[in-house]
N, C-alpha and C positions, 0 to 999 in steps of 0.2 A: 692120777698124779704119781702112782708110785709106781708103776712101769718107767715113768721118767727119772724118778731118785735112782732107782735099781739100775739103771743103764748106765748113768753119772756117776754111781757108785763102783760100777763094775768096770768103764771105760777111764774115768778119770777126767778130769779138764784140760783140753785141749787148745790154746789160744791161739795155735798156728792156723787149723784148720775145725772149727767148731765143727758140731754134728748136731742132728734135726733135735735131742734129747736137751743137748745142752744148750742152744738157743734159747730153744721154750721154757726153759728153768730160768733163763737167764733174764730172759724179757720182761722189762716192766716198761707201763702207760700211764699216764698222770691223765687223766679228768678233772675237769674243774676243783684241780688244787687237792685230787685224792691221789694218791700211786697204786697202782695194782702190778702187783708183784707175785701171785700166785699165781699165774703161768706152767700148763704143759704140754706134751704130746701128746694126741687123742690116740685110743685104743682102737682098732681097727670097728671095732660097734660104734665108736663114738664119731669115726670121720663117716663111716657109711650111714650114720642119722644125721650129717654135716648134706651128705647127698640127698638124701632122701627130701630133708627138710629146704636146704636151701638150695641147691644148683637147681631142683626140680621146679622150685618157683622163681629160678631166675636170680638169686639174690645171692650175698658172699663172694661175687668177681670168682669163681670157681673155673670155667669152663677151659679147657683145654690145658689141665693142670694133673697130674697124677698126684697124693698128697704121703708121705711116709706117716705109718702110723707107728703106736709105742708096742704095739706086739709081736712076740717073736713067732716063728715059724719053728714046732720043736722037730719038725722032720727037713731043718735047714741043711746046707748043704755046709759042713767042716772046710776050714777053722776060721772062716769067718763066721757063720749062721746067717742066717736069712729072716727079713722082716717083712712083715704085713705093707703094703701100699692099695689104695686105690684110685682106680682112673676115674676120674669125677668128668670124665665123660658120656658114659656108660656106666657105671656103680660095678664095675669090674673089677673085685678085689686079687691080687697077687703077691706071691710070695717073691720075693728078688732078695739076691745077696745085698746085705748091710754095707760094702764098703763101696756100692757103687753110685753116681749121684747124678745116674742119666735123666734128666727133666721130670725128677720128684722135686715137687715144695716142700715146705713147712708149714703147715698151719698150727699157732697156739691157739690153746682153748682155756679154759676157765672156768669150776665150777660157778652159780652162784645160786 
């Protein structure tokens, strides 16, 4: 979760055009009459045990989805930088510029 403050912190809130950090901060689920509002962006460890564990058994609606994750790439390419995503078709992880939003998801996560 703190990959995702740090981003929100550093980007700011956007309500034109939201970004994958600020979604997942944003998001909250209501279950029978609870809210869950700790929502964030998984760490590139935590989408590739997203792969590992679920698209490999089929489960999580995953397939054909590339997912952004909250870590950055410290050899990104300036003055944007570059973030972690993986192809959760292959458990292909890459580095791509942050400002581009060619067929990456969002997936929030949550400890618990």
């Amino acid at each position: 979760m703190v990959n995702s403050i740090e981003i929100v912190d550093a980007i700011g809130l956007n309500n034109d055009i939201p970004y994958p950090a600020q979604v997942c901060l944003d998001f909250e689920l209501t279950y029978q009459g609870e809210t869950f509002s700790d929502w964030y962006l998984p760490s590139k460890d935590e989408v590739h045990e997203m792969y590992r564990v679920l698209k490999l058994s089929g489960l999580g609606n995953l397939a054909g989805k590339s997912l952004w994750t909250s870590s950055e790439d410290p050899e990104g390419n300036l003055p944007y930088g570059q973030a972690w995503a993986e192809n959760m078709e292959n458990g292909y992880q890459y580095s791509t510029l942050k400002h581009t939003r060619l067929e990456k998801k969002t997936r929030a996560v949550r400890s618990f």
